[in-house]
LUMRO-900789 format. One record per residue: residue number from 0; residue in one letter; x, y, z of N, C-alpha, C, O in turn. Coordinates in nm, 4 decimals, padded with zeros to 6 digits, always signed. Example, Ala and Ser with C-alpha at 12.3 -4.5 7.8 and 13.67 -1.06 7.14 Angstrom:
BEGIN
<atom k="0" r="a" n_c1="+01.3190" n_c2="-00.5690" n_c3="+00.7800" ca_c1="+01.2300" ca_c2="-00.4500" ca_c3="+00.7800" c_c1="+01.3200" c_c2="-00.3300" c_c3="+00.7800" o_c1="+01.4236" o_c2="-00.3319" o_c3="+00.8465"/>
<atom k="1" r="s" n_c1="+01.2850" n_c2="-00.2250" n_c3="+00.7080" ca_c1="+01.3670" ca_c2="-00.1060" ca_c3="+00.7140" c_c1="+01.2900" c_c2="+00.0030" c_c3="+00.7870" o_c1="+01.3409" o_c2="+00.1138" o_c3="+00.8039"/>
This chain:
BEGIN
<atom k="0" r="x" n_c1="+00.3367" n_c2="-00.5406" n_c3="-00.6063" ca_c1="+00.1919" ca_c2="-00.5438" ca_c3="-00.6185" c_c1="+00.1331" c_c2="-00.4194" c_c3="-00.5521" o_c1="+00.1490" o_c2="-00.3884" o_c3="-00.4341"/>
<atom k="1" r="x" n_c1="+00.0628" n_c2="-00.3522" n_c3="-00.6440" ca_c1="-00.0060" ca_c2="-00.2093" ca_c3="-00.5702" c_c1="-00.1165" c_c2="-00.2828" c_c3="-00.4650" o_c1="-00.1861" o_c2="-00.3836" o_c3="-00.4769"/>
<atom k="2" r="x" n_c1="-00.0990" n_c2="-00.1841" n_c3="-00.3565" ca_c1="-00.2001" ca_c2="-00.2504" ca_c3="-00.2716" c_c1="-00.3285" c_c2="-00.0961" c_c3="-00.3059" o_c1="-00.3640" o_c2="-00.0541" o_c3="-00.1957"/>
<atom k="3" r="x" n_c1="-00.3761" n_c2="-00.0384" n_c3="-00.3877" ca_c1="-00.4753" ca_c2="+00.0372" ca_c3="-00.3966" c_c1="-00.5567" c_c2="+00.0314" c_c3="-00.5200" o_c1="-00.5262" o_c2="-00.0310" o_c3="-00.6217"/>
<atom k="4" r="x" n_c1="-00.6421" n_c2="+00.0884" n_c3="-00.5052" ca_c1="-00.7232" ca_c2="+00.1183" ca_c3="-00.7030" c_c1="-00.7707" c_c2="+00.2216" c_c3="-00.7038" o_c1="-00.8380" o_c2="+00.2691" o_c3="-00.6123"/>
<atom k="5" r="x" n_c1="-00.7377" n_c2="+00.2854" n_c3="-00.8306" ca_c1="-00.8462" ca_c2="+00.3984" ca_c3="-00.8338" c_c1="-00.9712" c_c2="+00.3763" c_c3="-00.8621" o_c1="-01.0316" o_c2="+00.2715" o_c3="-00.8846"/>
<atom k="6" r="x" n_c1="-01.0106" n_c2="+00.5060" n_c3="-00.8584" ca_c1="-01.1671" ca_c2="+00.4836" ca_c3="-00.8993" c_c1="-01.2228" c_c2="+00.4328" c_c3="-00.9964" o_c1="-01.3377" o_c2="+00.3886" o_c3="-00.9943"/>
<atom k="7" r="x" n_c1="-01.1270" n_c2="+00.4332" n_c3="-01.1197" ca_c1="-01.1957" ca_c2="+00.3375" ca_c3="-01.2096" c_c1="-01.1643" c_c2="+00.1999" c_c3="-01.2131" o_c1="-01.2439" o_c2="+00.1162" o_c3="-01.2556"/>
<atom k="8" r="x" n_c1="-01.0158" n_c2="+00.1641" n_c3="-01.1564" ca_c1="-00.9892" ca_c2="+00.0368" ca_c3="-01.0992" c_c1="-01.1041" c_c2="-00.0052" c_c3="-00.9861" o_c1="-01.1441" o_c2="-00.1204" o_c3="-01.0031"/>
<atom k="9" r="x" n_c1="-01.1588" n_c2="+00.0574" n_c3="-00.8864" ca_c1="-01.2864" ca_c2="-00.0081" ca_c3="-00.7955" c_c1="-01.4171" c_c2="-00.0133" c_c3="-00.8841" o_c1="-01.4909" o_c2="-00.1103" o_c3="-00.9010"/>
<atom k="10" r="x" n_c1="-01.4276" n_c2="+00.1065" n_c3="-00.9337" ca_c1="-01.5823" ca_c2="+00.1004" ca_c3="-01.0194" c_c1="-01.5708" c_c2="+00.0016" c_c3="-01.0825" o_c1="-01.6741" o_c2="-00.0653" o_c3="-01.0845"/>
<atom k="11" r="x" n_c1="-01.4297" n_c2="-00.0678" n_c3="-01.1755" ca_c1="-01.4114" ca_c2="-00.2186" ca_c3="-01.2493" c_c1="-01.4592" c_c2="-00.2910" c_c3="-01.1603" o_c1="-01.5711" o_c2="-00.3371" o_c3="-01.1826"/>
<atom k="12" r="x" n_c1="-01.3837" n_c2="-00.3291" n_c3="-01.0160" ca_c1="-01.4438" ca_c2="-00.4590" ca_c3="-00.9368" c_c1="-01.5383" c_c2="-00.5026" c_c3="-00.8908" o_c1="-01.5858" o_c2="-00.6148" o_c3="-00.8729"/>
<atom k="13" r="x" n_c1="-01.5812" n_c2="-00.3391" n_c3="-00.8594" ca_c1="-01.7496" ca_c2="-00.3349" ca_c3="-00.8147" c_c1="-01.8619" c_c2="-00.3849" c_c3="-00.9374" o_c1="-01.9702" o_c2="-00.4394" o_c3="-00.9157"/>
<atom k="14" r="x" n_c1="-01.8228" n_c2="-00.3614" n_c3="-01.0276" ca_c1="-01.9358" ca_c2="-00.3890" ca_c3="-01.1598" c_c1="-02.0033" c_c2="-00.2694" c_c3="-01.1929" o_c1="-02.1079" o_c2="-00.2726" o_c3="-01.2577"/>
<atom k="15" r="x" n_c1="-01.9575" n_c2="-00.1751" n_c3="-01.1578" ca_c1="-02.0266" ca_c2="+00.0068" ca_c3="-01.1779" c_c1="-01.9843" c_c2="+00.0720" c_c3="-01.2664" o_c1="-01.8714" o_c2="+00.0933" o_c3="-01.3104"/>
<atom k="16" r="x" n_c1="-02.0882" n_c2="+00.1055" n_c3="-01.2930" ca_c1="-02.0059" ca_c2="+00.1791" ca_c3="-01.4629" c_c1="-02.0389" c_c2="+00.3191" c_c3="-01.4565" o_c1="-01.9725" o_c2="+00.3976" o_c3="-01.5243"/>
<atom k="17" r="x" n_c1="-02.1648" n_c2="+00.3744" n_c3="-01.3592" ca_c1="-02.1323" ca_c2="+00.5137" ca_c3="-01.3215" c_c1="-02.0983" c_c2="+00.5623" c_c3="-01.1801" o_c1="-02.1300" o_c2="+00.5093" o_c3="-01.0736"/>
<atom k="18" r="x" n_c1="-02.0084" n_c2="+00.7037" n_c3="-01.2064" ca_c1="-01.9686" ca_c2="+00.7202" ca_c3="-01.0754" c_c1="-02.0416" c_c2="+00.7801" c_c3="-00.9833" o_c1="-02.0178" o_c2="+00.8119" o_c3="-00.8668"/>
<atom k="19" r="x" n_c1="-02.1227" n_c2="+00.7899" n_c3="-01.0434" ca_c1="-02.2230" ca_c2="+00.8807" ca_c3="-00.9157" c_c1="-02.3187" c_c2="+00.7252" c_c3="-00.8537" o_c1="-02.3763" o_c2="+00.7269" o_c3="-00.7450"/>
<atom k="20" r="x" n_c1="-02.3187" n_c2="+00.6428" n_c3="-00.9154" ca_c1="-02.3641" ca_c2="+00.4989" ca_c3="-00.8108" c_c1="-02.2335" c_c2="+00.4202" c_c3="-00.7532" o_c1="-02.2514" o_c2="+00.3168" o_c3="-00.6889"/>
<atom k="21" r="x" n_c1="-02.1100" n_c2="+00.4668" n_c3="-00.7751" ca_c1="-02.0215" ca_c2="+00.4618" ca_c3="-00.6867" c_c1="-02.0130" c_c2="+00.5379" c_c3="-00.5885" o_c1="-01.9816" o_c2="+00.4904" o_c3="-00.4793"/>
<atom k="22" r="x" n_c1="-02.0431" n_c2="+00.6962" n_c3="-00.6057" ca_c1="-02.0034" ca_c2="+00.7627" ca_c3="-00.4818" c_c1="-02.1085" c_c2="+00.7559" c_c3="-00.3707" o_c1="-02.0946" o_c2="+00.7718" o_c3="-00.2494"/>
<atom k="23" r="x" n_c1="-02.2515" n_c2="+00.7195" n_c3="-00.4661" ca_c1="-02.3422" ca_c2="+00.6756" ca_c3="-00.3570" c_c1="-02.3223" c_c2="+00.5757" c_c3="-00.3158" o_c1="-02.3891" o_c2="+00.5645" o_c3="-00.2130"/>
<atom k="24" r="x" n_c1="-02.2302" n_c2="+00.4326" n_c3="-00.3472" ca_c1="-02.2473" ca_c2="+00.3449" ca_c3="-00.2163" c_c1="-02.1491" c_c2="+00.3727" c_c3="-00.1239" o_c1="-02.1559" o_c2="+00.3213" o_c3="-00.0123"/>
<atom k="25" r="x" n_c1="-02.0396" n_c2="+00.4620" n_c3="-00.1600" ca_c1="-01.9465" ca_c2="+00.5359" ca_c3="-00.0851" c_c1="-01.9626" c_c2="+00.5670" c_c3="+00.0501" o_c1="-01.9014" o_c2="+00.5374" o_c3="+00.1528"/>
<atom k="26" r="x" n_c1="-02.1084" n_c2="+00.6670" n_c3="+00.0106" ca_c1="-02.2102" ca_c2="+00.7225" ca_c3="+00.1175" c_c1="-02.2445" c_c2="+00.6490" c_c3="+00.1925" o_c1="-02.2383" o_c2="+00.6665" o_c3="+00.3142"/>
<atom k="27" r="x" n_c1="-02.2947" n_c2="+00.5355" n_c3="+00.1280" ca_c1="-02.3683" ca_c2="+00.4621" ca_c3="+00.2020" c_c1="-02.3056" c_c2="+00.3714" c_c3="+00.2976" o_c1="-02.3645" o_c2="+00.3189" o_c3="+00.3921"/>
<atom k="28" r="x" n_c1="-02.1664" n_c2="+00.3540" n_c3="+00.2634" ca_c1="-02.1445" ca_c2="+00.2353" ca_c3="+00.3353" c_c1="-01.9752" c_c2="+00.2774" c_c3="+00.3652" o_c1="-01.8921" o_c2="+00.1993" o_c3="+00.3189"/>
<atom k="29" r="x" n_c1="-01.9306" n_c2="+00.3866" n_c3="+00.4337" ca_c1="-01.8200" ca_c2="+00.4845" ca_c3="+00.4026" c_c1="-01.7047" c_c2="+00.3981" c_c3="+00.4818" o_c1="-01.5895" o_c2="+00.4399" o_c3="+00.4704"/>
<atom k="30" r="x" n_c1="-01.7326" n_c2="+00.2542" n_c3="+00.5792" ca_c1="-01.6322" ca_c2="+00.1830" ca_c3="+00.6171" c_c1="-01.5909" c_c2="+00.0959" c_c3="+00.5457" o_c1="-01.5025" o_c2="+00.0228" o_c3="+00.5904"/>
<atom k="31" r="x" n_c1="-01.6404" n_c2="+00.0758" n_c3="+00.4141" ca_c1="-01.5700" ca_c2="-00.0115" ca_c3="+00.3135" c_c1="-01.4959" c_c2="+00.0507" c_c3="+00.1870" o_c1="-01.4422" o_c2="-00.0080" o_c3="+00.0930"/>
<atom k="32" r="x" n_c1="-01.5100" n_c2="+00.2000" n_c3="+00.2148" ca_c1="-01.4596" ca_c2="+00.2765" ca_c3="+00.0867" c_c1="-01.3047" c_c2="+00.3527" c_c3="+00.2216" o_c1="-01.3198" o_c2="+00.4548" o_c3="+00.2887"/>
<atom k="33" r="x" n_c1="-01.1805" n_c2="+00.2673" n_c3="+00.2222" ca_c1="-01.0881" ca_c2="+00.3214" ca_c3="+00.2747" c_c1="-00.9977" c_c2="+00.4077" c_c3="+00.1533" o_c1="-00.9461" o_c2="+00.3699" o_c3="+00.0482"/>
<atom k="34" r="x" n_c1="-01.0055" n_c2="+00.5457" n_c3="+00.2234" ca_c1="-00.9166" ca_c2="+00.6399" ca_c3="+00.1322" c_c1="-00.7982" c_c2="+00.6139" c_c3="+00.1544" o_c1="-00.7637" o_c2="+00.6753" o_c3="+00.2554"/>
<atom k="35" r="x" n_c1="-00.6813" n_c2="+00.5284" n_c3="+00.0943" ca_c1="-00.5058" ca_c2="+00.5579" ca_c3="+00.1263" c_c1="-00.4718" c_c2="+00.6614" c_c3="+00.1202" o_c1="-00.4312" o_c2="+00.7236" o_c3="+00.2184"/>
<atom k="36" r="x" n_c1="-00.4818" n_c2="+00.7273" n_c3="-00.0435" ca_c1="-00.4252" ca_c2="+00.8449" ca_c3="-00.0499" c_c1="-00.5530" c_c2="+00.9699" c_c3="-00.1351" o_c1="-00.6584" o_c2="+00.9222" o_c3="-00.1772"/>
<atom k="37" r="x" n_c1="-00.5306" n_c2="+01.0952" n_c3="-00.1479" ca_c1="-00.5948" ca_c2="+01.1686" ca_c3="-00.1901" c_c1="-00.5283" c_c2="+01.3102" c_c3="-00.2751" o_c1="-00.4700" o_c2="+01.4112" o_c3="-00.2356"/>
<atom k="38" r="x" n_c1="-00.5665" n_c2="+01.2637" n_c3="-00.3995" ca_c1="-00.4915" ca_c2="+01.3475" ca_c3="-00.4884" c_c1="-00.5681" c_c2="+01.4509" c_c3="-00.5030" o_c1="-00.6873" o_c2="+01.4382" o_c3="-00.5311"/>
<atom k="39" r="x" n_c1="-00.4968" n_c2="+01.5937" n_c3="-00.4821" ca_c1="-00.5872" ca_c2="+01.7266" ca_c3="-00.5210" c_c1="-00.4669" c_c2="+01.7611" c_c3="-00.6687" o_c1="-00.3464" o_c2="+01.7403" o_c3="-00.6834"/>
<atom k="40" r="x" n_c1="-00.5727" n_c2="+01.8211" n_c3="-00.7562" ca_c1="-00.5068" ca_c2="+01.9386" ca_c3="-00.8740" c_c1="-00.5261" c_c2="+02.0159" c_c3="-00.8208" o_c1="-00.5925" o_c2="+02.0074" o_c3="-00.7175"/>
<atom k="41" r="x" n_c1="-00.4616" n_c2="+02.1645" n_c3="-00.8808" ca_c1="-00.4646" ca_c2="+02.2617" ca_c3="-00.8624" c_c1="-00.5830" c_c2="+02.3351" c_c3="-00.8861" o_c1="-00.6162" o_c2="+02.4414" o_c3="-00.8337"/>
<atom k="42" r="x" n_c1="-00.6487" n_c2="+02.2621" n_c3="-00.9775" ca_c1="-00.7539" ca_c2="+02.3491" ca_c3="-01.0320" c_c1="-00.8631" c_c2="+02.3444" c_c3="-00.9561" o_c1="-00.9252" o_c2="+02.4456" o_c3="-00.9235"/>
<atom k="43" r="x" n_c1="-00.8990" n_c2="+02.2106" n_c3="-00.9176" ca_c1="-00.9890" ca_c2="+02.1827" ca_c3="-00.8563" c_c1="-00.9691" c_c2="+02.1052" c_c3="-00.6597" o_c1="-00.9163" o_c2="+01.9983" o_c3="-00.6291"/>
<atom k="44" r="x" n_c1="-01.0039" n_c2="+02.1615" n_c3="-00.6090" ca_c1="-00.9716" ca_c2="+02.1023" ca_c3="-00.4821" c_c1="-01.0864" c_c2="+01.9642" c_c3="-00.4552" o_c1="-01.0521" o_c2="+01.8575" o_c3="-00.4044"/>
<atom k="45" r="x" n_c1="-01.2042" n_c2="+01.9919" n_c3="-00.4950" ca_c1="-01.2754" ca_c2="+01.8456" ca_c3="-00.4713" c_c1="-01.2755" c_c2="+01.7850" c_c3="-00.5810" o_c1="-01.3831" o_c2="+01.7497" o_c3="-00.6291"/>
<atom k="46" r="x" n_c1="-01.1458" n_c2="+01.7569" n_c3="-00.6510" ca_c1="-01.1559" ca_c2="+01.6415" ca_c3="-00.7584" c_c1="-01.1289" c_c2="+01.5101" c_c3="-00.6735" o_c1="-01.0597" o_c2="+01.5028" o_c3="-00.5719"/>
<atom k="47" r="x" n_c1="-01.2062" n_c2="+01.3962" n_c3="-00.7439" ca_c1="-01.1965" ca_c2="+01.2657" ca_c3="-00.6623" c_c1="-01.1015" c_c2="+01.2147" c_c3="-00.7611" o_c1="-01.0176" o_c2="+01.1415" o_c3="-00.7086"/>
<atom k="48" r="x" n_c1="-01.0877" n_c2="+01.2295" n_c3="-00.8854" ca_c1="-00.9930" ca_c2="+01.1593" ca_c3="-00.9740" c_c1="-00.8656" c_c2="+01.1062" c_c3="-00.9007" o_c1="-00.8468" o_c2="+00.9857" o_c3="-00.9174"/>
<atom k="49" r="x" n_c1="-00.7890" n_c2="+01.1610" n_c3="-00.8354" ca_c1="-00.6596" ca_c2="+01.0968" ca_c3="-00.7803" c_c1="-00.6990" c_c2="+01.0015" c_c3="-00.6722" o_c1="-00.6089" o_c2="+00.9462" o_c3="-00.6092"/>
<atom k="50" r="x" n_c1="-00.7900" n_c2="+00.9831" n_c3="-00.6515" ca_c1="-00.8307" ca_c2="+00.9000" ca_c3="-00.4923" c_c1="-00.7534" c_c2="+00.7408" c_c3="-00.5462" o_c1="-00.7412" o_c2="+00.6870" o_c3="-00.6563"/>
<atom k="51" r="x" n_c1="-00.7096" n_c2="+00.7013" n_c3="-00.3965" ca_c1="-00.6452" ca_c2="+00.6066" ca_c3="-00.3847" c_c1="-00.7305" c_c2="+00.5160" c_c3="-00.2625" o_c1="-00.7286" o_c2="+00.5390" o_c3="-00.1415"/>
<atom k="52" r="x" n_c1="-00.7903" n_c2="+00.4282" n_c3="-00.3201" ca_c1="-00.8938" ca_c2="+00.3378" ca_c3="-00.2367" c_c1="-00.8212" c_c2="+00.1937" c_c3="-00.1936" o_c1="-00.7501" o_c2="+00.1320" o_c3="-00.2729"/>
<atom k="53" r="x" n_c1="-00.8470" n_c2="+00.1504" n_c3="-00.0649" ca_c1="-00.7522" ca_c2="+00.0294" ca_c3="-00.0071" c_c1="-00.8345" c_c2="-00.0920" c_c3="-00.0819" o_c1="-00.9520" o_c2="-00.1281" o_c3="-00.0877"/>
<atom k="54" r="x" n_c1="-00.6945" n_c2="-00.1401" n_c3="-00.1419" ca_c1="-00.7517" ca_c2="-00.2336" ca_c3="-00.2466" c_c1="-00.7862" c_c2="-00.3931" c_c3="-00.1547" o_c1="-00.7975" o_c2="-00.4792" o_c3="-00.2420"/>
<atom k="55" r="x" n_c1="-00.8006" n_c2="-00.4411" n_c3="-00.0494" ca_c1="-00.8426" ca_c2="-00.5554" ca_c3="-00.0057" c_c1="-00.9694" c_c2="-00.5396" c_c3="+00.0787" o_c1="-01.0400" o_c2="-00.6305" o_c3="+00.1224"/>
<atom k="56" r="x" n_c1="-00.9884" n_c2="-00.3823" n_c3="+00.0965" ca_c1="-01.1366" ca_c2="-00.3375" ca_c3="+00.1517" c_c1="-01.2331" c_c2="-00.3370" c_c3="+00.0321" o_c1="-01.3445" o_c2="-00.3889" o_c3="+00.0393"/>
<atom k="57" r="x" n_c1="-01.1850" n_c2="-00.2747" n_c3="-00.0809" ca_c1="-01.2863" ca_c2="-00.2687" ca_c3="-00.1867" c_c1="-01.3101" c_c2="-00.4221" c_c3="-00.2538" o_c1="-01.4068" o_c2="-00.4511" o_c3="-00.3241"/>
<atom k="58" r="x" n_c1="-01.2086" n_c2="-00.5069" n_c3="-00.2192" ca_c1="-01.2021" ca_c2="-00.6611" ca_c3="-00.2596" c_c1="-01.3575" c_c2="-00.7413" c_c3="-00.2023" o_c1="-01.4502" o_c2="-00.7932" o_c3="-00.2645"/>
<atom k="59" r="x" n_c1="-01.3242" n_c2="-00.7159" n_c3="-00.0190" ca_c1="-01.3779" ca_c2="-00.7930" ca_c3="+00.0342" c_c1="-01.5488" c_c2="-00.7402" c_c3="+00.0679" o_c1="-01.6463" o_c2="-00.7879" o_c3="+00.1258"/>
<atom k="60" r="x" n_c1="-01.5139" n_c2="-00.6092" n_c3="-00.0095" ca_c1="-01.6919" ca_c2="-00.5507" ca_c3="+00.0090" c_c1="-01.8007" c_c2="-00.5775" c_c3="-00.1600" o_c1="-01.9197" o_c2="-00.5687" o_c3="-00.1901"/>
<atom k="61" r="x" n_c1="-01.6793" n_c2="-00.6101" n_c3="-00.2259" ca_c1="-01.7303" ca_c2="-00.6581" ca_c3="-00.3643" c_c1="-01.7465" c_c2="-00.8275" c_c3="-00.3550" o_c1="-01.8107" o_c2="-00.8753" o_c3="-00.4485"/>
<atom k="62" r="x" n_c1="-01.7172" n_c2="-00.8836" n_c3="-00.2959" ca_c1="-01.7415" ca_c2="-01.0328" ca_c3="-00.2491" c_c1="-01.8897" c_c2="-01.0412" c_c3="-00.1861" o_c1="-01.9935" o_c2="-01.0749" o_c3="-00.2431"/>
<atom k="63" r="x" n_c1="-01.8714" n_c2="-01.0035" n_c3="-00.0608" ca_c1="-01.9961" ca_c2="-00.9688" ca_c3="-00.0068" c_c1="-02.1223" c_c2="-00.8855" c_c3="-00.0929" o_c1="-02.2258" o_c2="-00.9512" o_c3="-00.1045"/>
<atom k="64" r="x" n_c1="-02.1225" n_c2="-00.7870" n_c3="-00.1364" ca_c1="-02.1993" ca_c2="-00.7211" ca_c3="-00.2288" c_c1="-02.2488" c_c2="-00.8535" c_c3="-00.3451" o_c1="-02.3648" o_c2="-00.8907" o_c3="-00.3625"/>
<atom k="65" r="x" n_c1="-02.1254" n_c2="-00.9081" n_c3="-00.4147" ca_c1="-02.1803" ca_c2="-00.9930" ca_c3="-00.5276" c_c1="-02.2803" c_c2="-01.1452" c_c3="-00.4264" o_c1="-02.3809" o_c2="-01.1960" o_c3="-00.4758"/>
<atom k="66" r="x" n_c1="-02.2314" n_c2="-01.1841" n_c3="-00.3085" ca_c1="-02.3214" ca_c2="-01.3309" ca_c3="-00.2587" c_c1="-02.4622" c_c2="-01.2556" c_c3="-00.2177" o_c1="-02.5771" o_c2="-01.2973" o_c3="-00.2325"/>
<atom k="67" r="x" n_c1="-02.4204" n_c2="-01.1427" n_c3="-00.1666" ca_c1="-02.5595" ca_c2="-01.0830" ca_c3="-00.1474" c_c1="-02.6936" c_c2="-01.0564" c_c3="-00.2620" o_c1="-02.8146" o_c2="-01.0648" o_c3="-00.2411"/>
<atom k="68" r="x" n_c1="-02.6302" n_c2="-01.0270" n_c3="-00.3691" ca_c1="-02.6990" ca_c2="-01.0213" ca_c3="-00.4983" c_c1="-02.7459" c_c2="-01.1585" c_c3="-00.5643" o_c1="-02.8357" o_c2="-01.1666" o_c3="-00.6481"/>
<atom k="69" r="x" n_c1="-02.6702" n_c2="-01.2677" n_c3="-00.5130" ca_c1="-02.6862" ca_c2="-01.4148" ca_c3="-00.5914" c_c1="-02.8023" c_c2="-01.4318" c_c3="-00.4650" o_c1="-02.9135" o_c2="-01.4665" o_c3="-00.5048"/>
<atom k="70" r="x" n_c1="-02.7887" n_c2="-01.4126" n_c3="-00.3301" ca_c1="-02.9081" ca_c2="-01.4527" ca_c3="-00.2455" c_c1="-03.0546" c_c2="-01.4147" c_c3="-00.2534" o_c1="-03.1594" o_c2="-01.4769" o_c3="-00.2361"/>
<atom k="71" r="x" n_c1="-03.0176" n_c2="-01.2651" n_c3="-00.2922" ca_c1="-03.1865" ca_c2="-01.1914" ca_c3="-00.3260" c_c1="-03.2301" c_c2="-01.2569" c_c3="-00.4487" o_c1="-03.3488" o_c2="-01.2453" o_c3="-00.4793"/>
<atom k="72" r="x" n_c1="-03.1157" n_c2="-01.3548" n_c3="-00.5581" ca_c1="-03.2104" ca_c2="-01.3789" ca_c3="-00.6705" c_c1="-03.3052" c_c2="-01.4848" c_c3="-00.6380" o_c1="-03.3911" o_c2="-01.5180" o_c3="-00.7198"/>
């Protein structure tokens, strides 16, 4: 069992379908976005594409995120 996701594996759990309102809650909230690993190409040194995000942090901040959203309704 992989214990990580990429970014489009988290943007799936999160419910985000663009990445720039992923990288802003990134920002916003940078102790629930744990980097495992970090893939650079050659071409580009700030590509996020290879990022490897800890998959039971992005679990348990998408739990919280979704009761929080059912409470404000």
């Amino acid at each position: 069992m992989n214990e990580t996701y990429t970014l489009k594996e988290a943007m799936e759990r999160l419910g985000i379908k663009s990445a720039n309102a992923f990288f802003q809650l990134e920002r916003k909230y940078p102790d629930a976005f744990v980097v495992m690993q970090r893939g650079f190409s050659k071409k580009d040194v700030h590509s996020r594409k290879d990022i490897q995000y800890h998959k039971a942090m992005i679990d348990r901040f998408a739990e919280r995120r979704q009761y929080f959203k059912e409470e404000r309704s």
